[in-house]
C-alpha positions in Angstrom: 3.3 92.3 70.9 0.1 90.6 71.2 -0.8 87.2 72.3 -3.1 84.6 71.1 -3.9 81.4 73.0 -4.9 77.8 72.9 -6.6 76.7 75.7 -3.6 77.7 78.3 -0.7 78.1 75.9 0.0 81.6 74.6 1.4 81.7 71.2 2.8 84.8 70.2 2.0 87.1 67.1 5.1 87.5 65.0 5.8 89.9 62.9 3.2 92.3 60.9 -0.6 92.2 60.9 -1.7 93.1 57.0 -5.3 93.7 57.0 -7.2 90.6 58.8 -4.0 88.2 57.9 -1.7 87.1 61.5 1.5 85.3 61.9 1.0 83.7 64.6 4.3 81.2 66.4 3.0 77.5 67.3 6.4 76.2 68.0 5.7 75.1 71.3 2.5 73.1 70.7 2.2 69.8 69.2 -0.1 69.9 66.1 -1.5 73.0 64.2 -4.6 74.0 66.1 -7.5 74.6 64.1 -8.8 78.3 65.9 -7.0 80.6 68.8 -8.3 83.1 70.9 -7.4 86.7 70.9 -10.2 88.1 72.7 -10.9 86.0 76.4 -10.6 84.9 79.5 -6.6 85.0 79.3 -6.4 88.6 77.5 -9.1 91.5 77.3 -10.1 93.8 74.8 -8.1 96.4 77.0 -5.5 94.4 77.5 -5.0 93.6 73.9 -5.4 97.4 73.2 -3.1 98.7 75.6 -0.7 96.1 73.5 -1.7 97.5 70.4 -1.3 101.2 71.3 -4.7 102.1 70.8 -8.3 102.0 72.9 -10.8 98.7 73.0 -13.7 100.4 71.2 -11.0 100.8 68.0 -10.3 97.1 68.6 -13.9 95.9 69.0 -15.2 98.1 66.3 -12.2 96.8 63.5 -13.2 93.6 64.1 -14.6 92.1 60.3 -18.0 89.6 59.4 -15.0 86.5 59.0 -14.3 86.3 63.4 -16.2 83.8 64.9 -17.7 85.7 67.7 -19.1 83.6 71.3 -20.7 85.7 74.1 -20.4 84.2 77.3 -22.9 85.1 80.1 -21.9 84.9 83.9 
């Protein structure tokens, strides 16, 4: 039920997460994009918890060494 994005188009997960491995549907963009978001401006920790049926610290603290990780200051 989650949702990972590209820029402003949400492409969702399909099917099982098996350990750090996604499906992810593209279909409605252009090209294969090299990265997408889970964690951002257009979907929170929370938000992304509340999907998942659990609570942001457990999302936040499963995340591995292989994420690329940018803070943003504001």
């Amino acid at each position: 039920r989650a949702t990972l994005w590209y820029d402003d188009h949400p492409c969702p997960l399909i099917g099982r997460v098996s350990m750090d491995l996604l499906t992810v549907d593209v279909t409605d963009l252009d090209f294969d994009p090299e990265a997408l978001t889970i964690l951002g401006p257009k979907q929170s920790v929370d938000q992304l918890a509340d999907r998942a049926g659990t609570i942001g610290y457990e999302i936040l603290t499963s995340l591995g060494n292989r994420y690329s990780r940018q803070s943003v200051t504001g």
